[in-house]
C-alpha positions as CSV (number, residue, x, y, z in Angstrom):
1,X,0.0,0.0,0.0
2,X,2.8,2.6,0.9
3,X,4.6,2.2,-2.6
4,X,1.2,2.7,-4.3
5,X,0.5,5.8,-2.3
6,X,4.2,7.1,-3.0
7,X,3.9,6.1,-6.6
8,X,0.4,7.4,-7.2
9,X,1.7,10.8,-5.7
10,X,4.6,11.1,-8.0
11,X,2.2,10.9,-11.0
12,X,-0.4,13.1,-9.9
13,X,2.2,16.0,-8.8
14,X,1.6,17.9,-12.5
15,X,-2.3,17.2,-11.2
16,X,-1.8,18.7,-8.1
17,X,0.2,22.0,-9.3
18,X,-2.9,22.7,-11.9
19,X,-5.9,21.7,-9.7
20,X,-4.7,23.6,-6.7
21,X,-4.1,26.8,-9.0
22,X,-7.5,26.2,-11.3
23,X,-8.9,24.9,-7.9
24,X,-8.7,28.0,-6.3
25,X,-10.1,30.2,-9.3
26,X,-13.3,28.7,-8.9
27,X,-13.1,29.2,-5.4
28,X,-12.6,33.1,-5.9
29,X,-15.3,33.1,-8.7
30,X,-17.3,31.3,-6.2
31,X,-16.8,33.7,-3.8
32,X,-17.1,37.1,-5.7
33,X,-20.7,35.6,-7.1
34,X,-22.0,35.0,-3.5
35,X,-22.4,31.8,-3.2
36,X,-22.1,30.4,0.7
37,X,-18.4,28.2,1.2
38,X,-20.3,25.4,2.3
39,X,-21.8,24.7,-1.3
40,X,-18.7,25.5,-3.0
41,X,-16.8,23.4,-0.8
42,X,-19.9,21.0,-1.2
43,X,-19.9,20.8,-5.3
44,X,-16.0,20.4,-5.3
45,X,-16.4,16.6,-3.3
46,X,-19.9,15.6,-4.7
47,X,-19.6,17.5,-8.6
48,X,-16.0,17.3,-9.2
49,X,-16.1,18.4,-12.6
50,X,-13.9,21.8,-13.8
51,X,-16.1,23.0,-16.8
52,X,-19.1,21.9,-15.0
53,X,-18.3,23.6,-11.7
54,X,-17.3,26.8,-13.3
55,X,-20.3,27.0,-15.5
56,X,-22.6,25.6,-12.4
57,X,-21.6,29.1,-10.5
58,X,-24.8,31.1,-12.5
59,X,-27.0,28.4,-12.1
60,X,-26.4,28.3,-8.2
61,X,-27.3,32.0,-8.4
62,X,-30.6,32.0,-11.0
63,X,-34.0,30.5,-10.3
64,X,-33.5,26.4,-10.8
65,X,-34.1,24.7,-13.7
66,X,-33.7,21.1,-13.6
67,X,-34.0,20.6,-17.4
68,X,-31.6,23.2,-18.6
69,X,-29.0,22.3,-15.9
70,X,-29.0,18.3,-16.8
71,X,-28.4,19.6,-20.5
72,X,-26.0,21.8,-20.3
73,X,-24.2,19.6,-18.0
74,X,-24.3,16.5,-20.7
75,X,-23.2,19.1,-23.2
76,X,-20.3,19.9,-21.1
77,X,-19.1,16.5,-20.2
78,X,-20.3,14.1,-22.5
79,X,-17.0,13.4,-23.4
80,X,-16.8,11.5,-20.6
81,X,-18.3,8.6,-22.2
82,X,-16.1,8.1,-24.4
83,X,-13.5,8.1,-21.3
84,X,-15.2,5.2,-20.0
85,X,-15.4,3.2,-22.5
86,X,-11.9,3.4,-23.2
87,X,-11.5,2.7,-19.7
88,X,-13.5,-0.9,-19.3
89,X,-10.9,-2.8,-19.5
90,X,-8.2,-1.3,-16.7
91,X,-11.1,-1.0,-14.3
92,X,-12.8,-4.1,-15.2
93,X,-10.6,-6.0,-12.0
94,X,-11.3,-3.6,-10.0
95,X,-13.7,-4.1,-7.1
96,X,-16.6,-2.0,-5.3
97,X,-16.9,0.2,-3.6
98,X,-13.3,1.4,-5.4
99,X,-14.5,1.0,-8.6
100,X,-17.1,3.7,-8.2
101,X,-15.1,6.0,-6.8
102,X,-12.9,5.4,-9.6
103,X,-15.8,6.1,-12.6
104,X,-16.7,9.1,-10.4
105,X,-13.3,10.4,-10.4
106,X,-12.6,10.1,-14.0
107,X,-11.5,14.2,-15.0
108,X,-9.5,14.8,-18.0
109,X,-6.5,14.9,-16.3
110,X,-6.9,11.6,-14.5
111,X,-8.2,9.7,-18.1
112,X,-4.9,11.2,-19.7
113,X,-2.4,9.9,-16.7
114,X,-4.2,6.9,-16.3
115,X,-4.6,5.5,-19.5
116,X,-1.0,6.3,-20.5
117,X,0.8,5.0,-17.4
118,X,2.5,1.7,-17.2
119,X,2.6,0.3,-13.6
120,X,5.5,-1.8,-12.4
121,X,4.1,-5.4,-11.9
122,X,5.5,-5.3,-8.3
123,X,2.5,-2.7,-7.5
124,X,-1.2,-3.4,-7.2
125,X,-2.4,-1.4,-10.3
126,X,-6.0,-0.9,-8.7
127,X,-4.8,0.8,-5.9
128,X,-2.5,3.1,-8.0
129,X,-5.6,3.9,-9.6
130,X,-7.4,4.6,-6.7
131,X,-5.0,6.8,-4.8
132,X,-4.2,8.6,-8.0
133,X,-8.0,9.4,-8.0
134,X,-8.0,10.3,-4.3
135,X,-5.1,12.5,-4.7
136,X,-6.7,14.3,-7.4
137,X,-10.1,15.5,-5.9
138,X,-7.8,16.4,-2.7
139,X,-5.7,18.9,-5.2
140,X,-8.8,20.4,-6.1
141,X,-11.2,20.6,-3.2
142,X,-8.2,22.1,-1.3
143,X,-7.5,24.4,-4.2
144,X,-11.5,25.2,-3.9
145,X,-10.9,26.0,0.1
146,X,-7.7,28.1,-1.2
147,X,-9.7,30.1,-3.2
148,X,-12.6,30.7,-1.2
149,X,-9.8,32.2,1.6
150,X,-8.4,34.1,-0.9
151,X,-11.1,35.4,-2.4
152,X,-12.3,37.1,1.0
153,X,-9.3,38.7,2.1
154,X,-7.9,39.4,-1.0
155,X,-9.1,41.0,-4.5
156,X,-7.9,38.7,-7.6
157,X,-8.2,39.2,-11.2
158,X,-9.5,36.1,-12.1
159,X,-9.8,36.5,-16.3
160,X,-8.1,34.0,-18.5
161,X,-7.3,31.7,-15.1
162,X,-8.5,29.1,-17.1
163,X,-5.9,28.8,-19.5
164,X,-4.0,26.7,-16.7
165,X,-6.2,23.8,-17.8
166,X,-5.1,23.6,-21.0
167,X,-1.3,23.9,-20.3
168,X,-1.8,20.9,-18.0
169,X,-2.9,19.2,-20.8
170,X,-0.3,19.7,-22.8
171,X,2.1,19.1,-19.8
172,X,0.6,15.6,-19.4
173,X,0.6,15.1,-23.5
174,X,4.2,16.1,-23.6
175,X,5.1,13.6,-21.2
176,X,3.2,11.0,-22.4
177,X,4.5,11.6,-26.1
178,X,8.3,10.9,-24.8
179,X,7.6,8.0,-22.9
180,X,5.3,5.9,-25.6
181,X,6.8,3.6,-28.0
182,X,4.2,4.6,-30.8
183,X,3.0,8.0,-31.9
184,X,-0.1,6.6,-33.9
185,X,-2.7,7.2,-31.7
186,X,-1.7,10.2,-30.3
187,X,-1.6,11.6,-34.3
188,X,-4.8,10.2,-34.5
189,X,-6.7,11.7,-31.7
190,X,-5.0,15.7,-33.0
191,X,-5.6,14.8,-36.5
192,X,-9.2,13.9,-35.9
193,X,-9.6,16.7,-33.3
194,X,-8.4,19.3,-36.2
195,X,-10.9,18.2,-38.9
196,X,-13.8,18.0,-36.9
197,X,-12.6,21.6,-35.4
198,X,-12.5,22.8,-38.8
199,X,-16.1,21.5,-40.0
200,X,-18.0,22.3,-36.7
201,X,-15.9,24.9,-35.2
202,X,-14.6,25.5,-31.1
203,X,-17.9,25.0,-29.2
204,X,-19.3,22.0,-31.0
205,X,-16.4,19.9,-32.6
206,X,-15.9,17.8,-29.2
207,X,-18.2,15.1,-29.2
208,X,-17.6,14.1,-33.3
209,X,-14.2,13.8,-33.1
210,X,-14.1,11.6,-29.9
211,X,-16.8,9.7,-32.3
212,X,-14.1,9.8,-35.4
213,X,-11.7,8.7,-33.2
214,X,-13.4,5.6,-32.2
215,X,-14.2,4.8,-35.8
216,X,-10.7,5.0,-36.7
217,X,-9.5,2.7,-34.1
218,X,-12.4,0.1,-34.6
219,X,-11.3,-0.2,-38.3
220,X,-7.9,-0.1,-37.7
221,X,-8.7,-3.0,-34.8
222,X,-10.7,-4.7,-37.7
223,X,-7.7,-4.5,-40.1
224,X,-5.5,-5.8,-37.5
């Protein structure tokens, strides 16, 4: 268990220096818009989602609207399906109540580090999973507390903040481009990601490439 833990923490620490900072601008938006600590605080352990959060912080304020919310929340992370699927068969071992936690805790960032990682056979690759889970809602619900403390004692400019999100990406990408043998399906997901940015443009290209991309593969898989 203690190599897990130490393991899991040395993969997550690009994690933790982006959630604590993106963390803690929501926090601060959070807090400028009104909204009490305890439901920030609340939405960071039970939501746990960074787009979702940042775009739930109108909602908490207008009048509620079941409907519109569940929408705009599938809009927002509907990618995630795709993230599970490609996940089925690393958590498949795994048993309950972990495995919840685990599909629960899916974020970009933790799809990207675990589904590139290779874990040395000596360590228990479900509870590397786990812990690198745990240790990423920890980075962002105490980046959320950060914020909020900030926020009330200290005026911040939070515009553009959210640019930190993508640079972890390309942090985690980078790192994941050096370490694989093969380049293919890394060239795959941008050059699918490009074309369907192209035909449908920034706010709408998201869920058809993630759909191109799986019709690449499964033909390629076919071929193979």
């Amino acid at each position: 268990m203690k190599e897990e833990i130490k393991y899991a923490f040395s993969l997550t620490i690009p994690i933790m220096a982006g959630y604590l900072f993106l963390g803690a601008s929501y926090g601060i938006l959070s807090y400028t818009q009104g909204l009490p600590a305890w439901l920030v605080v609340l939405s960071s352990v039970l939501i746990y989602a960074g787009s979702a959060q940042f775009a739930s912080v109108p909602v908490f304020g207008a009048a509620f609207n079941p409907v519109s919310t569940a929408l705009l929340t599938l809009m927002i992370n509907a990618r995630h399906i795709f993230y599970g699927i490609t996940m089925l068969d690393k958590y498949q071992p795994v048993k309950q109540p972990k495995k919840s936690y685990l599909i629960f805790g899916l974020t970009d960032e933790a799809f990207s580090l675990v589904a590139g990682i290779d874990i040395p056979k000596n360590l228990n690759d479900s509870s590397v999973y786990f812990w690198i889970t745990l240790f990423s809602q920890s980075y962002w619900v105490l980046g959320t507390i950060l914020g909020l403390t900030l926020g009330r004692f200290i005026p911040i400019n939070t515009e553009g903040i959210e640019f930190v999100l993508t640079a972890l990406f390309w942090t985690i990408f980078v790192e994941q481009w050096l370490s694989a043998n093969t380049h293919s399906p890394a060239l795959i997901g941008l050059g699918a990601g490009f074309i369907c940015l192209l035909i449908f443009g920034s706010g709408s290209f998201m869920i058809p490439a993630m759909l191109l991309i799986i019709a690449i593969f499964l033909i390629l898989y076919r071929k193979g």
